[in-house]
N, C-alpha and C positions, 0 to 999 in steps of 0.2 A: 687620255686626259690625266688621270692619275701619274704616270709615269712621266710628264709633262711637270707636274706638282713636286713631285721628289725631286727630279731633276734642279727645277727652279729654285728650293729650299737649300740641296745640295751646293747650288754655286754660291747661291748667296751666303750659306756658313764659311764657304773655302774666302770670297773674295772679302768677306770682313775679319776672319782670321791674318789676310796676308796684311790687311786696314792695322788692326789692331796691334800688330806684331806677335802674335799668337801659334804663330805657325808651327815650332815646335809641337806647342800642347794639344793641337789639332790633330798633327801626325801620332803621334802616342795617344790620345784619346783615341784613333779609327782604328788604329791596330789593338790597343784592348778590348775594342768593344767587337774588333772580328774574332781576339782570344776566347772571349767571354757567348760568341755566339757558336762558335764549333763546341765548346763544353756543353751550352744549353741543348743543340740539338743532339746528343749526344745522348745527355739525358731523358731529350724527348723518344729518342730512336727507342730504347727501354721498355719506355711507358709504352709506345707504339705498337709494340710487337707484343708487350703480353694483355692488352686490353682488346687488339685484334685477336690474339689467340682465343680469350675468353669469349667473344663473341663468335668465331668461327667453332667454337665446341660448341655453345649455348645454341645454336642454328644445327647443328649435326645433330644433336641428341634430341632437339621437336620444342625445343625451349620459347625457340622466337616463334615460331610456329603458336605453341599454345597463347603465349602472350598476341601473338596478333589478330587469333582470335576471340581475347580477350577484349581485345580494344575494337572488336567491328562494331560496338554501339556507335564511339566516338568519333570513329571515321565515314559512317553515313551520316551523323549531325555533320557534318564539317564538309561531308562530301556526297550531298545528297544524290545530285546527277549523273553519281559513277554508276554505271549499270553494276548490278550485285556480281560477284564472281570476277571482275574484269580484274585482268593482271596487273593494271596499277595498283590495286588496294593491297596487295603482298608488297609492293615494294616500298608505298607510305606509310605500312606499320615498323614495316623494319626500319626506315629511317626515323622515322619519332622514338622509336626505342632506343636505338645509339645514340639519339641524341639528348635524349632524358636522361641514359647513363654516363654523358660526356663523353663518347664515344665518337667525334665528330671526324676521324678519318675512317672508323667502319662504316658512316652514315653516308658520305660522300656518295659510295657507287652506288647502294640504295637509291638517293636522292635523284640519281643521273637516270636509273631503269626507269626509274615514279614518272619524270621528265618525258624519257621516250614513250612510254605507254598516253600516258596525260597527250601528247603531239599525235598519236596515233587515233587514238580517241578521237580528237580534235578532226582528223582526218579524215574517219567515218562517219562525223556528225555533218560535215560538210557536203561529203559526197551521199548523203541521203539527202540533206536540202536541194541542192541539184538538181536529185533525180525528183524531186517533189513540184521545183519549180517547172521543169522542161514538160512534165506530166502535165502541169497545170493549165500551160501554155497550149499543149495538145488538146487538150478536151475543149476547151474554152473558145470558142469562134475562131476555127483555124487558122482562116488567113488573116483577119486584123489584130487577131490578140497573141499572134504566135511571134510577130514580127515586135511588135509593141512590147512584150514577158519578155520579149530575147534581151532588146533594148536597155530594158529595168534592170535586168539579172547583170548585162554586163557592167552598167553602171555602178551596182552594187558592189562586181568583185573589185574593180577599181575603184571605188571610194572603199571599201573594206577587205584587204587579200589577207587570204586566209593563212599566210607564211606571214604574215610579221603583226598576226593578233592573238594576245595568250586568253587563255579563256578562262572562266573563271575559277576552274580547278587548281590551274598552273598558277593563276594568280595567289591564290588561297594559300596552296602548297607553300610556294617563295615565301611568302610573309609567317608563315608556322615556324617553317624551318630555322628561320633569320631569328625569333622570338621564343625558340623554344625551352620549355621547360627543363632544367638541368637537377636532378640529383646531388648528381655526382662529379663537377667543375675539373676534370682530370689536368687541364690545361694549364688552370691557373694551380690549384696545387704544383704540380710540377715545377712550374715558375718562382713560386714562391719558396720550393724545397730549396731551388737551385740558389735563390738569391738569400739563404741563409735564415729564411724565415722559423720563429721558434714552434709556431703552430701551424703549419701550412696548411692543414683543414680547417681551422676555423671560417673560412672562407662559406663553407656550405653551406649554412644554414642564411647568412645572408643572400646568397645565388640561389637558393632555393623562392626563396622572398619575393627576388629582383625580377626572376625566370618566371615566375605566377602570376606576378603582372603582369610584365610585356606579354605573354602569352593569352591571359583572357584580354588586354586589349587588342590583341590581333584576333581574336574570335572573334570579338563585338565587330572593330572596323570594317572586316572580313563580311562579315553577314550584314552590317551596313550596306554596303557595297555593291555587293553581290545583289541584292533588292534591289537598288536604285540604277544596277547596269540590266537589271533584267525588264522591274516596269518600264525600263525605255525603247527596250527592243518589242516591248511588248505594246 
């Protein structure tokens, strides 16, 4: 759909350019702004490779380590249902951390483990209700309620399959990430170095602001949420 959107916008700038008689300043605007995009990533490659680097020592020397078990208060408020010790809660600390330090391509593969673990999760939670239901089915008046529980159970998986419903960790997760608290705005610095900006930090202290809100209204909506999908199921 997206790429549907660009596309659409794209033709419509070329065919009111040719409207217009514009065509020239069209072609010299696409090509500056391809000049002006090779320079930018350029300078983003930089930023890239030494803020990776700092996080890839920061991780070797027990740095992310201590900090993320710094933050287990906040990540069992946030993620109460995660059994204690499970391999997603290393990879959601690490990802909150790159991304409070603006660090959002060290945060990415984090973000992706957090994902698989949170899916796998998902997977065992399922395959215990299963086995809960089939059990139930067995004890309970074998022959009219076994046939009857089968019935329910399959109904369920097809009004609800367990591949295309995220739960509420994933849910939770997605919306943190997208909202998250920034420090350190490495992105837009850069951006602004690049476009000639006289203080290109000044920037922080506003994104620190901005990143503190959206981020406690994604706690709030988050734990809204998470209530109102649970008393239902419940």
């Amino acid at each position: 759909m997206l790429n549907q959107i660009w596309a659409l916008m794209i033709s419509i700038g070329f065919v009111y350019g040719v409207i217009v008689g514009n065509l020239q300043e069209m072609t010299d605007s696409m090509l500056g702004a391809a000049g002006e995009a090779v320079d930018l990533s350029l300078t983003l490659l930089g930023v890239v490779a030494f803020w990776c680097g700092v996080m890839e020592i920061a991780q070797e020397a027990g740095l992310v380590r201590e900090l993320s078990r710094r933050m287990k208060p906040v990540i069992q408020f946030l993620f109460p249902q995660i059994p204690e010790n499970h391999r997603s809660l290393e990879a959601i600390s690490m990802n909150f951390i790159a991304n409070i330090l603006g660090l959002g391509w060290a945060a990415t593969p984090a973000g992706l483990k957090a994902m698989e673990a949170l899916t796998e999760l998902e997977k065992e939670r399922d395959a215990e209700y299963r086995a809960e239901q089939e059990a139930g089915c067995r004890t309970e008046h074998r022959a009219e309620q076994k046939a009857g529980c089968r019935t329910e159970y399959q109904a369920e998986q097809k009004a609800d399959p367990e591949s295309h419903i995220a739960s509420n960790e994933m849910c939770t997760f997605l919306v943190l990430n997208i909202s998250s608290l920034q420090l350190i705005p490495v992105n837009i610095i850069a951006y602004r170095s690049q476009y000639g900006s006289a203080d290109p930090a000044a920037v922080i202290g506003p994104a620190i602001l901005a990143t503190s809100v959206s981020t406690a209204a994604a706690v709030v909506i988050c734990k809204f949420l998470t209530r109102k999908r649970t008393a239902k199921k419940v």
